[in-house]
MISEKOL-766225 format. One record per atom (N, C-alpha, C): x, y, z. Coordinates in steps of 0.05 Angstrom, whole numbers, plus 32768, in hexadecimal, padded with zeros to 4 digits. Atoms other than C-alpha are relative to their C-alpha. Layout:
XYZ/...
//
This chain:
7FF27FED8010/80F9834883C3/7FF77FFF7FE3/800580008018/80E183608382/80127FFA7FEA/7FEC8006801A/8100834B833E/7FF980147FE7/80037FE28015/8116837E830D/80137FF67FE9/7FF57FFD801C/8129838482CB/7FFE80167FF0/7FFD7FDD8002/813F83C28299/7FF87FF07FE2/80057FF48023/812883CE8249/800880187FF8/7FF67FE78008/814683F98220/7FED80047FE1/80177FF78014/8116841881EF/800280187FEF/7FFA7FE8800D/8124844681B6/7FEC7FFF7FEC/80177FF0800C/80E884678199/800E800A7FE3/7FEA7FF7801B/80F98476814C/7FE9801C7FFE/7FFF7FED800D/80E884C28134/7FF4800D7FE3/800D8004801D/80C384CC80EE/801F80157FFE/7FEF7FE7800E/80F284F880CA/7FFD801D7FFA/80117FDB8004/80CE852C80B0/800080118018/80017FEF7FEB/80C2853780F3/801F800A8016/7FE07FFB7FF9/811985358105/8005801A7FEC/7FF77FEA8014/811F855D80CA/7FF3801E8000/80057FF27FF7/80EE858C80D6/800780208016/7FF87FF27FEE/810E85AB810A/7FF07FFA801A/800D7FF57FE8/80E085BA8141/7FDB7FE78001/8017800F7FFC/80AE85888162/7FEB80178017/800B7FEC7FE6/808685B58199/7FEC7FF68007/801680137FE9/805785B081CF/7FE57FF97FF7/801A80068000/8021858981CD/80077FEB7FE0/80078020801D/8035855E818A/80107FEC8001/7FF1801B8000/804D851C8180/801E7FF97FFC/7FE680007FFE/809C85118193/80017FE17FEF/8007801E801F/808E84C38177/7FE57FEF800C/8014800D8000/80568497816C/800D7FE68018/7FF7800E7FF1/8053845A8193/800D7FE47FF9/7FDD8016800A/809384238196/7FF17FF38015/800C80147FED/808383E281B1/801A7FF3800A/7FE8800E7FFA/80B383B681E2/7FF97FF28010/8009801C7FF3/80AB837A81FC/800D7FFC801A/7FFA80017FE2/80B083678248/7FF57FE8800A/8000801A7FF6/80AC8327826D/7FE180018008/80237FFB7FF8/805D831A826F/7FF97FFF801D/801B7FFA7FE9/802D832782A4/800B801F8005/80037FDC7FEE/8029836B82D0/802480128008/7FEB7FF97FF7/806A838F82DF/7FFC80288005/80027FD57FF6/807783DC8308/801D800A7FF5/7FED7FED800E/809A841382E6/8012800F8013/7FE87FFC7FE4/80DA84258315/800580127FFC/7FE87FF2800A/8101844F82EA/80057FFB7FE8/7FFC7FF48021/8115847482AF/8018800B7FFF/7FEC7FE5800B/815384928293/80037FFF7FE8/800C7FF88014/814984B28258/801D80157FE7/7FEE7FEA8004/818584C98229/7FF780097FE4/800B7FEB8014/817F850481F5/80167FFC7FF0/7FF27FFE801A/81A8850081B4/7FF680217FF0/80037FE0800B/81B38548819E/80037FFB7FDF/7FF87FFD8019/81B8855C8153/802080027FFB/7FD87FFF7FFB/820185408135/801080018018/7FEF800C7FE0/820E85278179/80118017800B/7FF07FF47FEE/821685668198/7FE480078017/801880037FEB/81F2857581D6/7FF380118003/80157FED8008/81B0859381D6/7FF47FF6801D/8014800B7FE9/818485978211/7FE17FFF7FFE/802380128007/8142856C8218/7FF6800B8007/80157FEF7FFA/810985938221/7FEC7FE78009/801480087FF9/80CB85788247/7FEC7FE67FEB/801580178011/809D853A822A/7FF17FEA8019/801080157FF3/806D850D823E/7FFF7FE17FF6/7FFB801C800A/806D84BC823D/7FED7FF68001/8019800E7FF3/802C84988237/80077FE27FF7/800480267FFC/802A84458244/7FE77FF47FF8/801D800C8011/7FFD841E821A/80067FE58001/8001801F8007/7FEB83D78210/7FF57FFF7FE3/8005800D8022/7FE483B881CB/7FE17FFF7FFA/801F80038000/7F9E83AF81AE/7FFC7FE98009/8009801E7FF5/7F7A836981BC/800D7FF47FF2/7FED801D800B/7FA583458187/801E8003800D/7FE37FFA7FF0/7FE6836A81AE/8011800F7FEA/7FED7FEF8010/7FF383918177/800280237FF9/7FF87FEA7FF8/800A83D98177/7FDF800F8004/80187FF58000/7FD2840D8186/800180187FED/80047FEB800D/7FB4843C8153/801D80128000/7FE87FE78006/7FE884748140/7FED801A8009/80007FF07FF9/7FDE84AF8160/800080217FEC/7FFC7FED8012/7FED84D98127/8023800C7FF4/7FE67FF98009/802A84F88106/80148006800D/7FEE7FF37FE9/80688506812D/7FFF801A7FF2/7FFF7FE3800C/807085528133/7FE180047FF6/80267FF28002/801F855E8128/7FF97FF9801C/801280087FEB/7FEE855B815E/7FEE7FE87FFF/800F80198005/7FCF851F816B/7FDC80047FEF/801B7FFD8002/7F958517813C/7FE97FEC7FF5/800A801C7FFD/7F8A84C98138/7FF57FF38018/800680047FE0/7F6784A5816E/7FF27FE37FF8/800380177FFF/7F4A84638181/801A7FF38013/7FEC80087FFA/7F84845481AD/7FF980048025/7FFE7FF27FE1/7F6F847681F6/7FFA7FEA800F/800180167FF3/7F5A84308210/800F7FEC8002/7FE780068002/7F9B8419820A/801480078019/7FEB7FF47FE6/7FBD84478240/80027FF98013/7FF480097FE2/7FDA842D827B/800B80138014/7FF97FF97FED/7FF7846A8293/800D80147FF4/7FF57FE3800A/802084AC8287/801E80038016/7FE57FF57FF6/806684C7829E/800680207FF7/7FEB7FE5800C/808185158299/80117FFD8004/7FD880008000/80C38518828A/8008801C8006/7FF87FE87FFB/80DA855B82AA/801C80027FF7/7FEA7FFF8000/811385668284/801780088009/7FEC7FEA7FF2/8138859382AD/80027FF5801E/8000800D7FDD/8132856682EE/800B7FE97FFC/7FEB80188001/816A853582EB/801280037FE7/7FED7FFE8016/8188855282B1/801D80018009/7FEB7FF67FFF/81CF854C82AA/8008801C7FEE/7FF77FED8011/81FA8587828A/80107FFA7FEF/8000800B8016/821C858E824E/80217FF07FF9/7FE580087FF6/825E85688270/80017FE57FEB/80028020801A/824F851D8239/7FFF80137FF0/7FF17FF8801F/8260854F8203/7FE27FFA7FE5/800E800B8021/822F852681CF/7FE480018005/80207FFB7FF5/81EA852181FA/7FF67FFF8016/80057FFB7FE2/81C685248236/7FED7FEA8008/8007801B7FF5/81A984F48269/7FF380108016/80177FF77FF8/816D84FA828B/7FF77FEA801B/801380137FF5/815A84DD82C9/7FE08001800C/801F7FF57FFA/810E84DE82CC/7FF87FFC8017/801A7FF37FED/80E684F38306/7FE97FF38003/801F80028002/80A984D4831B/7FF17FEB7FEF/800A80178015/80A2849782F3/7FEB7FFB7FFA/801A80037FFB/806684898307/7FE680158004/800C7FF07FE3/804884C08325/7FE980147FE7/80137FF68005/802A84E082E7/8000801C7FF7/80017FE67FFF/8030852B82F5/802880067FF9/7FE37FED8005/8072855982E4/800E7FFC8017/7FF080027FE0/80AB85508318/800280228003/80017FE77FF3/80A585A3831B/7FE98001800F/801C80047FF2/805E85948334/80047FF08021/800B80107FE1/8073856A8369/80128011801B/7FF87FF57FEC/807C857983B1/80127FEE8013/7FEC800D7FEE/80B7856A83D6/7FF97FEC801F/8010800D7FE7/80A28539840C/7FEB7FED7FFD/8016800D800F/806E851F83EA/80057FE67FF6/7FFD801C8010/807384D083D2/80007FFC7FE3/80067FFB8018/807A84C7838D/7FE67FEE7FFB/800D801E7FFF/804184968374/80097FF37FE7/7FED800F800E/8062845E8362/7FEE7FE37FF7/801B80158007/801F84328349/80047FF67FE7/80067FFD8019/802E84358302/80097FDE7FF6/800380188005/801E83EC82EE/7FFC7FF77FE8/80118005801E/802083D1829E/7FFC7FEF7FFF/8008801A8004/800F83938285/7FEE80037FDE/800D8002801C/800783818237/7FF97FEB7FFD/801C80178009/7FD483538212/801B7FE68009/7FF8801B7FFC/7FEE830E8227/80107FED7FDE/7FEE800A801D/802282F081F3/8006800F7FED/7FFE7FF2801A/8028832581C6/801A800A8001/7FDE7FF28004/8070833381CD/80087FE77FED/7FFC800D8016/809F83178196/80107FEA800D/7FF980177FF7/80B082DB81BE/7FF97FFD8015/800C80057FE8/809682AD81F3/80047FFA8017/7FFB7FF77FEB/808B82C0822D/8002801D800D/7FF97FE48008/8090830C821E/7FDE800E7FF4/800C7FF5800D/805F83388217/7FFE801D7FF8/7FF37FEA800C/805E838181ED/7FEA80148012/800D7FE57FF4/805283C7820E/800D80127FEC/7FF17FDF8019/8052840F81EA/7FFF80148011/7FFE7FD97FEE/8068845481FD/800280107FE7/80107FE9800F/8051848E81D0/800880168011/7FF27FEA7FF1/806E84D981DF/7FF1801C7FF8/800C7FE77FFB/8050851E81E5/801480108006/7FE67FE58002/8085855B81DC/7FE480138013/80027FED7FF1/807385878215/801180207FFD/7FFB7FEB8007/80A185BF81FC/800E7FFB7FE6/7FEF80078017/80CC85C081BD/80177FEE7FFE/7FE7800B8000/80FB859481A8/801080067FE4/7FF37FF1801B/812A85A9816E/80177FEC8000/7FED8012800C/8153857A8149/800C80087FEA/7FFF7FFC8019/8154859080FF/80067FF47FF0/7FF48014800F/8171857380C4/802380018008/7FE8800F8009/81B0854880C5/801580127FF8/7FEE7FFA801C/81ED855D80A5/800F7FEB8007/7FF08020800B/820D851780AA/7FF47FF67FEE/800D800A8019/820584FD8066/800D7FE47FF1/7FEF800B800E/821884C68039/80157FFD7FF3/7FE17FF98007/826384BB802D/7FFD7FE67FE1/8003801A8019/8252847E7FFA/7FEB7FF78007/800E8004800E/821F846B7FD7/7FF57FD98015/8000801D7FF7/81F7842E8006/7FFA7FEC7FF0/80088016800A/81E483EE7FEE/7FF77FE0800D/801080127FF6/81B283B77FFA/801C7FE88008/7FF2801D8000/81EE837D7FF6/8017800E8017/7FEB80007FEA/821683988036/7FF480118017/800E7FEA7FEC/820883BB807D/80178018800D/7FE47FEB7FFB/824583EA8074/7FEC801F7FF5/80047FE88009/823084338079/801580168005/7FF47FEC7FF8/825C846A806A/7FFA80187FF8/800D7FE28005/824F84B4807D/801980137FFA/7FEE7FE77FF9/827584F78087/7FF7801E800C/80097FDE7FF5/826D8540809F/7FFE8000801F/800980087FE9/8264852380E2/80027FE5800E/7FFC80157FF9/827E84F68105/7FF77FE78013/8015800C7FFC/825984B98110/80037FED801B/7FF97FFB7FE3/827484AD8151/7FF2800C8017/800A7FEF7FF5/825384DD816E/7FDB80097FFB/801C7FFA8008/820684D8814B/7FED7FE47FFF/800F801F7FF6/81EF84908158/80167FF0800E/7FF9800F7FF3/81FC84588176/7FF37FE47FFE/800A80188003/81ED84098179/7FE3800C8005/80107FF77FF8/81A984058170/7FE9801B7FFE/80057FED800F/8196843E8151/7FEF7FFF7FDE/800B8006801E/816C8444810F/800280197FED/7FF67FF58014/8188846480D8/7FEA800A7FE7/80057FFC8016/8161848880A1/800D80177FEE/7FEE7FEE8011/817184B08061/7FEC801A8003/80137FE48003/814784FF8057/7FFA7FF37FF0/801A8003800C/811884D88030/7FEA7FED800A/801880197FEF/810084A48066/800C7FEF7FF2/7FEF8011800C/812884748041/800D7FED8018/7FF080127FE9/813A843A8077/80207FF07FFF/7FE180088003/8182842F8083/80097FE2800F/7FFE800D7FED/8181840980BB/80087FF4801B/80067FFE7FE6/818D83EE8108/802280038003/7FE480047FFE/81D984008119/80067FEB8014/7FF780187FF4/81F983C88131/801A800C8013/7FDF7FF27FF9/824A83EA8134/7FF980187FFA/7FEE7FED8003/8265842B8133/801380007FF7/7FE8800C800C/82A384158111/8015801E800A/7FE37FED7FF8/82CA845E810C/7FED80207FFA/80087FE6800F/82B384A780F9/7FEC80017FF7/800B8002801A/829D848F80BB/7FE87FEE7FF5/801580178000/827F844E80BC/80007FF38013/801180067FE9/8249843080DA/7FFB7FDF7FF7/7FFC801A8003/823F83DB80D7/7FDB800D8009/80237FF77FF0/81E783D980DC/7FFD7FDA8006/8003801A7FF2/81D0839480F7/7FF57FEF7FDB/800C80108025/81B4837D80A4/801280147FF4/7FFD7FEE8013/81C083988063/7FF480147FFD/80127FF08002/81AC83D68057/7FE97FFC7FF3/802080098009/815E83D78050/8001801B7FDE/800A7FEC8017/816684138012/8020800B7FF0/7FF37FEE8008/819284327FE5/800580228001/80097FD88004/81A484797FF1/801F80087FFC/7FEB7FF58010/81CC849F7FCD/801B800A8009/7FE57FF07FF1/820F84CD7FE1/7FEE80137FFE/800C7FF07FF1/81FC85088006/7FEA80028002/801C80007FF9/81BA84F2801B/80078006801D/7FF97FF27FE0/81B5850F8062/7FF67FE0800B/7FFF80227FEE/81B484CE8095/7FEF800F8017/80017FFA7FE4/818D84DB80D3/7FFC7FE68013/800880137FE5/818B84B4811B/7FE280088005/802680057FF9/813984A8811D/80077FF9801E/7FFF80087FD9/81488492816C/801C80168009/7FEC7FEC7FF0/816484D3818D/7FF97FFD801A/800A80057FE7/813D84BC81CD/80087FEA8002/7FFB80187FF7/8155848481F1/7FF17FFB801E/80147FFC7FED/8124846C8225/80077FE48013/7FFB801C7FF5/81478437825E/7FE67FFA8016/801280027FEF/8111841F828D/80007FE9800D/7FF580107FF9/811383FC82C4/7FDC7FF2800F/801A80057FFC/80DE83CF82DA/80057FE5801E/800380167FE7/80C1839D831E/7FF47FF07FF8/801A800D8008/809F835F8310/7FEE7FF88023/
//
């Protein structure tokens, strides 16, 4: 009997490219986030994938692609891909890839019954191609095997893999309007917002910045509405009504075999 274990992996967002509005097909949803996994070889089982709408109301996920990388030879992240929201137009990284996933958003989607966001169970983990592509009857292929540089995860015994995203159709977020209710500060990890209640727009885990890229930091609590507890002190000062956004609107659980 195989032995399994799950990671939960939240890919952070540039801003520009949240604020922006509109990421579309073919450009970079986020660069690539690394996460550490019990070393040697392990198979990719399963995905469920939840969507964080704008101001935690529910928006539906449009189409993307996941590609699986290993670290360079020292195990550390690979090249950048390029800007989120542009088309990829950095490289040095393609010998890295381990492997690809489409996320058919519309095939395992729930509806808009969770109120705040939607949950995704992906299709085809392994297999590569679009779950509209595939044919009923047909096996999925379930080969998809990673394995990162040896030791390079951030403790031993662990080693780090990356996943990197490709927007297959639009995704539309925009700017924020949850903003600063008081003024943060480096000497506490108390943030408080308003306009929106913060209940409803992150969650533990989550990474907080201000509309200037300004790092807030990793939410720890949810406390009420208003305020949020982050796991440090805040990493920046930002002002009152600086717009706040959730950089991790993708949440990526994955389940894995060793």
């Amino acid at each position: 009997m195989g032995k399994y274990f799950n990671v939960t992996i939240k890919p952070p967002v540039a801003v520009a490219a949240l604020a922006a509005g509109n990421i579309t097909d073919a450009e970079i949803l986020f660069d690539w986030a690394g996460f550490d996994v019990p070393k040697g070889a392990s198979r990719l089982v399963g995905i469920t994938a939840l969507y964080t709408g704008k101001n935690g109301v529910y928006y539906a996920p449009t189409d993307f692609e996941l590609f699986w990388a290993k670290g360079d030879a020292d195990g550390t992240a690979p090249g950048t891909m390029g800007d989120d929201g542009a088309a990829v137009d950095t490289f040095g990284w393609f010998n890295n890839i381990q492997g690809k996933t489409y996320v058919d958003a519309s095939n395992g989607l729930n509806d808009a019954d969770l109120i705040t966001g939607a949950v995704v169970s992906v299709q085809n983990v392994s297999g590569g191609i679009a779950a509209a592509s595939h044919v009923d009857g047909f096996p999925n292929n379930s080969g998809l095997v990673l394995q990162g540089v040896p030791e390079s995860g951030t403790s031993v015994g662990y080693d780090k893999l990356y996943v990197g995203a490709i927007a297959k159709a639009t995704h539309n977020w925009g700017a924020s309007t949850v903003v600063v209710s008081t003024e943060t500060a480096t000497s506490t990890p108390i943030v408080v917002v308003k306009t929106v209640s913060a209940i409803i727009t992150c969650g533990p885990g989550d990474i907080l910045r201000d509309e200037d890229g300004q790092l807030l930091g990793t939410v720890k609590t949810v406390d009420s509405a208003t305020q949020i507890t982050l796991e440090a002190n805040c990493a920046s000062v930002s002002a009152v009504d600086k717009i706040v956004y959730n950089t991790t609107p993708i949440t990526l659980m994955c389940s894995f075999e060793k």
